[in-house]
N, C-alpha and C positions, 0 to 999 in steps of 0.2 A: 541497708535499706535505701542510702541513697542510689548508690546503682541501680537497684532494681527501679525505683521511680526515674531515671535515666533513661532506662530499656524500653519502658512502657511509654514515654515520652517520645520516641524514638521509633517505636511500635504504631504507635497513633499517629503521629506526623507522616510516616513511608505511607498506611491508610490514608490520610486524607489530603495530600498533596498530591498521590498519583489520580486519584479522580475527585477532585476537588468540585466540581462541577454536579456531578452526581452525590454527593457525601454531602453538602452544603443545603440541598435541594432536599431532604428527604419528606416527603407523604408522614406529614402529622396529622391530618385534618382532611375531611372531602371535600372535592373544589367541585364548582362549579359547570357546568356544560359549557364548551367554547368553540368557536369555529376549528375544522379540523387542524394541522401542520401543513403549513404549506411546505409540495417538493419539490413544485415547478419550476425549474431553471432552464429555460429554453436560450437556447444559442441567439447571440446580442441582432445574429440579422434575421431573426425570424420574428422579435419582437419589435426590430426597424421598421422592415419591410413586409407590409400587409399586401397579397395575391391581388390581382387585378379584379377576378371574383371570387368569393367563397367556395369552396369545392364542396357541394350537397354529397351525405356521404349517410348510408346506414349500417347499423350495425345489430346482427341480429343475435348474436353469442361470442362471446368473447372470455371464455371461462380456464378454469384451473382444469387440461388435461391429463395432471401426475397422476390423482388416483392415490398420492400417499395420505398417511396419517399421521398426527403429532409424534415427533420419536417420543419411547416415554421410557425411564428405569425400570420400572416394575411395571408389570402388566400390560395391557393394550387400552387405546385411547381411540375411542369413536371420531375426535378430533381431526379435521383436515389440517394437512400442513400447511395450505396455501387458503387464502379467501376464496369462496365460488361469486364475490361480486364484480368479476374483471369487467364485466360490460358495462355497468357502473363507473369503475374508473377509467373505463378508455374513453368514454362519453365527456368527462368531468376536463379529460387530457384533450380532446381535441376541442372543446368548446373555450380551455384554456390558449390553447394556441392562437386563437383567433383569425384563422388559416381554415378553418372548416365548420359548415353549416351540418350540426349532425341532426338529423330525424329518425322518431321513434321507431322501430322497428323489431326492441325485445317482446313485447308484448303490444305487439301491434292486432293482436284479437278485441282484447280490451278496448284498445282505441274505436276498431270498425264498429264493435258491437254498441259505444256509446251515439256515434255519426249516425246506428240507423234506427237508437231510442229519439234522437234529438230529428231525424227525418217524420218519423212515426207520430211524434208529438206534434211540431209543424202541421203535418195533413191533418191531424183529428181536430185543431183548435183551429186551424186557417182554413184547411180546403187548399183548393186550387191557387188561394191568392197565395200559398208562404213560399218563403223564400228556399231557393236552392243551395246547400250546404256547395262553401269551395270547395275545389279538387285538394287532393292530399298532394303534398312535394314528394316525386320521383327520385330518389338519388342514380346518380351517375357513376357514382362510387361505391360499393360494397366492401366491408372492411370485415376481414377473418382472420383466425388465430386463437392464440392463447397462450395460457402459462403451461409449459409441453417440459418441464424441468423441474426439482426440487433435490437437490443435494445437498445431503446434509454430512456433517462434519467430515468437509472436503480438506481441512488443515484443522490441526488439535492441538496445545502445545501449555507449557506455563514454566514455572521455574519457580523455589521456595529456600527458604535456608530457617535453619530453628539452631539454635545453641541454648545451652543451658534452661530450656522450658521457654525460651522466647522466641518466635518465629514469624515470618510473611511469607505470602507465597498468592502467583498469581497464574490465573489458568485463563485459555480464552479458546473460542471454537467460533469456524469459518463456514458459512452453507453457502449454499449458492441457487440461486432462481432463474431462468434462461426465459423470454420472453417472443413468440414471434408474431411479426402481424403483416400480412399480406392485403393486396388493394386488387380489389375483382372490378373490372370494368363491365357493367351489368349490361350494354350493348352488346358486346362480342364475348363476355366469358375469358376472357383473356385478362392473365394474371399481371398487372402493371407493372406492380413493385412488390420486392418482399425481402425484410429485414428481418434481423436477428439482434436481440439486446440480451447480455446478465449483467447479474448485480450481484452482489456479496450481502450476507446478512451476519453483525458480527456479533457475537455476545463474547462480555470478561466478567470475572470476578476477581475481587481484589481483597485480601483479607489478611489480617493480623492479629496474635493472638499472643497472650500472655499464661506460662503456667507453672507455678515456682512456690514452693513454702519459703517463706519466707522467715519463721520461727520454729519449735518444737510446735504441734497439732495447729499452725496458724498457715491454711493456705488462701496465696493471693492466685486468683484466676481473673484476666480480660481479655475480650474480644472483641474485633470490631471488623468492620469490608463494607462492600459493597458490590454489587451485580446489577452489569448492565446488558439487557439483551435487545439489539435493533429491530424495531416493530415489523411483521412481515408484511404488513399493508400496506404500511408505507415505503417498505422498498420494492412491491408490488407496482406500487405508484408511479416511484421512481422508474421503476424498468421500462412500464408503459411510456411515462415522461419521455425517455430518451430514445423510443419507439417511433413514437408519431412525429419527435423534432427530423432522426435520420429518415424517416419516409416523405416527410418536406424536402429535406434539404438534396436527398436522391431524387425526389419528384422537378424538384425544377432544374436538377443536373441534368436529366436526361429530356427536358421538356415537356412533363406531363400538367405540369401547370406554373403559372407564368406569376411573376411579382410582379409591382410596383415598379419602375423607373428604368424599365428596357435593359437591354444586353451588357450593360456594365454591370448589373445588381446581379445580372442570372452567373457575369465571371465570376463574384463575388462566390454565391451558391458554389459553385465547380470548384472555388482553389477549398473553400469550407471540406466539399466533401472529399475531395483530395487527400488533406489534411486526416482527417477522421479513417480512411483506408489506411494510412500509409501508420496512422498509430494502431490500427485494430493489429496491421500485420507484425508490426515490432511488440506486443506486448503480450508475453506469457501467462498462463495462469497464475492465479495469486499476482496477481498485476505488476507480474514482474516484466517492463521495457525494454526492452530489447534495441540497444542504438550502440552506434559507434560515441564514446562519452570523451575517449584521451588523442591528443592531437598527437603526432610526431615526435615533438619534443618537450623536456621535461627539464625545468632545472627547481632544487626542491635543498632545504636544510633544515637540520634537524639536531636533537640535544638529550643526553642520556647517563646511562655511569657505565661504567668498566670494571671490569675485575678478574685478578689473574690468578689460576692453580695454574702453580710453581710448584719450587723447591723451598719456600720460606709456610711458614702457617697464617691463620690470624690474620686473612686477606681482607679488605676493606672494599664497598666500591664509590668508585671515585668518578668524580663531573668531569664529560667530555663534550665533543659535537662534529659534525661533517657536513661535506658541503657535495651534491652528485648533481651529475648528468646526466640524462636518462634519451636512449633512443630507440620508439616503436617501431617493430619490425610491422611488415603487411599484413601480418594475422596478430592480432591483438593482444594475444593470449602469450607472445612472445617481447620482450625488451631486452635492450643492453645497458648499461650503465655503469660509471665509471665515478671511483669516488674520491676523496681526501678529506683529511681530518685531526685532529687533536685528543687526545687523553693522558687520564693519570693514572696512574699504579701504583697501589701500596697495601705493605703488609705490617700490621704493628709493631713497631720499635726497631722493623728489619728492614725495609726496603720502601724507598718513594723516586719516582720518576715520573717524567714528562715525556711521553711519545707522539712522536708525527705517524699518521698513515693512510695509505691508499688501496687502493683495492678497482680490477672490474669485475663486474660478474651477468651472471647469465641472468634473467627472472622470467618465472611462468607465473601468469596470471589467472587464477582458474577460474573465476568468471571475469571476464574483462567486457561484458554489455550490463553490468551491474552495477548501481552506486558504489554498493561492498561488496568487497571482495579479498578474501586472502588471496597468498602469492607467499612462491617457496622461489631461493636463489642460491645460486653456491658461484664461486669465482677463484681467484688468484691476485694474491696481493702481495703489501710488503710493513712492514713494521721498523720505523728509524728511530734512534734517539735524538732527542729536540738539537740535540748541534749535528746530528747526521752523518757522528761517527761509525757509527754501526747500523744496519741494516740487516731484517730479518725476513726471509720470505715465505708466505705463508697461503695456505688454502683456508678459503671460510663457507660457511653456509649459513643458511639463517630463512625464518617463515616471519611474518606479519603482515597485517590487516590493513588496505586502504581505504577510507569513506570520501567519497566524491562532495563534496559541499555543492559544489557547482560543478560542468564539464571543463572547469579551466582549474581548478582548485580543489587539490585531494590535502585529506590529513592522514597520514599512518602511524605505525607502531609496528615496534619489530626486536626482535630476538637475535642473534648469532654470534657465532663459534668459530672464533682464530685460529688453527690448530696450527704452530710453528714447527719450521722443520728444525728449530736448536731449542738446546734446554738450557743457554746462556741469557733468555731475556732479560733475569733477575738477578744478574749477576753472579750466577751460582748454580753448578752445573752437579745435579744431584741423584744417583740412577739413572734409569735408560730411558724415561719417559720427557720426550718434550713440553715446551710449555706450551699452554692453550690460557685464553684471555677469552672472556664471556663479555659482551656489548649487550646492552638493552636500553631502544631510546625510542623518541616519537617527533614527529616532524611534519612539512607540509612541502606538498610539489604543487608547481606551477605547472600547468602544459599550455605549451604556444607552437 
């Protein structure tokens, strides 16, 4: 019984640690109406530097052009995938900006027809003496587009493990929203500017579950999770958000409207939008970066066990480490490096030693524009006893994992295989098969 309350302890805890945030929060009770989520993050110079004038700007539609419907398991759902209120929130986005004067224009019928109940009204009660309604604000800007994308489960993925009735498991699914919104100069027809934004919209679930008799006719069953799915409004929002920041920040790149504090502020704009090119071009879908991350050179050590099939049984493994070299060829995806190091060897009641060894070898990196990335190596080395009587020479290989912490500082892990050309390692030379000594360790490289 105790175990099982271990399990379930164990079970609950992996639940509520991996979304503690959402698990901690749960909807007991109805809350109150609140101001919406704010998801305005606009770039630190656009909320510095306020335009010399407001850019008057209408907007007459700005809508969901997918056409999709909620994906549904069973049957079909009348449900749009996306909101049809974009014009709503591109309004809500540039009156946030503080960068532009937006004027009604969705339902600018409404409007006329109210100016000529309040014209109407005027002459019947004044005559000739009432007052003349102001002119309405012209924009100079016309702003179009829309949401022209919805993809949905563009990445799908999770992972779960169960033993003996007790089990986690976690699933999670990637859509995606692509946003465009072009600037019409209502003078000429001529299209100014026109950007392109997506967004990812993520949802997971996270669950744990208990299901075990724990007597004759006595079963224990528990469950618990959580699911979180990213609101599509607000990443609607978002998208627009980061719309109308790059059509500023493009707009005063190429001079179509002017900031605050003259031609040092407008360099400022250009090296911004610079910047934001040079990362749309490095970075792949599923927002994977694309950059040179490893310098030239590499110096990195590391610490692991060892262990030998021989000729003895009842092999052990045993605490080692090494110390490498590493040098980037011009394609990334290519290194040399060169290593030495220390281990032990032992088999029970038969054999115990101390080896020195070195080794270079070749390595392929098979994503090298990636944080992670595995990498497969094979080389030519040598194996000495710790007084450096004897020396053995040998071929190795080996795969493991490196994670970039930083571009100067990776951690790895790794695998590989000694494969000696004598069967004397262990002092005992036994059939025709040589010996091989298995390595498994984890370490961190430097690169400078």
């Amino acid at each position: 019984m105790k175990k099982i309350l271990l399990l379930l302890y164990v079970m609950v805890s992996f639940a509520i640690l991996t979304s503690c945030g959402a698990y901690f929060n749960q909807p007991y009770q109805q809350t109150k109406a609140r101001i919406g989520e704010s998801t305005s993050s606009f770039n630190s110079l656009i909320k510095e530097f306020q335009p010399k004038d407001k850019i008057i700007v209408g907007v007459y539609k700005f809508r969901d052009q997918t056409g999709q419907y909620k994906p549904a398991e069973n049957g079909s759902t009348f449900s749009t995938a996306v909101t049809q209120g974009g014009t709503s929130i591109l309004l809500k986005s540039l009156e946030e900006s503080k960068w532009f004067k937006p004027i009604e224009r969705e339902n600018i019928a409404n409007l006329l027809n109210e100016r000529q109940i309040i014209r109407s009204t005027r002459q019947e009660y004044e005559g000739n003496k009432s007052k003349k309604m102001p002119p309405l604000l012209f924009a100079g800007i016309i702003l179009e587009g829309g949401v022209i994308s919805y993809d949905s489960n563009i990445i799908t993925g999770g992972s779960g493990l169960r033993y003996f009735g007790v089990g986690a498991s976690n699933q999670y699914r990637e859509d995606r929203i692509t946003v465009y919104l072009r600037a019409v100069s209502t003078s000429s027809g001529e299209i100014l500017k026109n950007v392109y934004v997506s967004k990812t919209i993520l949802s997971q679930s996270i669950s744990a579950n208990l299901y075990r008799f724990v007597s004759l006719r006595r079963l224990l069953e528990a469950e618990t999770g959580v699911t979180k799915t990213e609101p599509t409004q607000l990443a609607v929002k978002s998208a627009i958000d980061k719309a109308v920041e790059q059509l500023i920040i493009e707009g005063v790149a190429d001079g179509l409207w002017v900031p605050q504090g003259g031609k040092n502020i407008v360099d400022l704009f250009k090296k911004e939008n610079e910047k934001e090119i040079k990362d749309a071009e490095s970075t792949l879908l599923h927002n994977r970066k694309q950059e040179k991350r490893r310098d030239r050179f590499a110096a990195g050590g590391g610490m692991g066990v060892s262990r030998i099939l021989g000729d003895y049984a009842n092999s052990t493994y045993q605490f080692g480490f090494d110390f490498k070299l590493k040098y980037m060829f011009d394609d990334p995806k290519f290194s040399f490096w060169g290593t030495i190091g220390r281990f032990e060897l032992n088999n029970k009641g038969s054999f115990h030693e101390v080896f020195l060894t070195s080794g270079l070898n070749f390595e392929y990196l098979i994503l090298p524009k990636d944080r992670f990335s595995p990498y497969v190596y094979t080389g030519i080395g040598s194996i000495s006893r710790k007084n450096l009587s004897q020396s053995f020479f040998k071929f190795q290989g080996g795969v493991g994992v490196e994670y970039l912490i930083t571009n100067k500082i990776g951690i790895y892990a790794n695998a590989e295989g000694n494969m000696l050309m004598s069967d004397d390692l262990d002092r005992q030379i036994v059939g025709e098969k040589n010996d091989v000594v298995w390595r498994f360790g984890a370490g961190v490289n430097v690169y400078f």
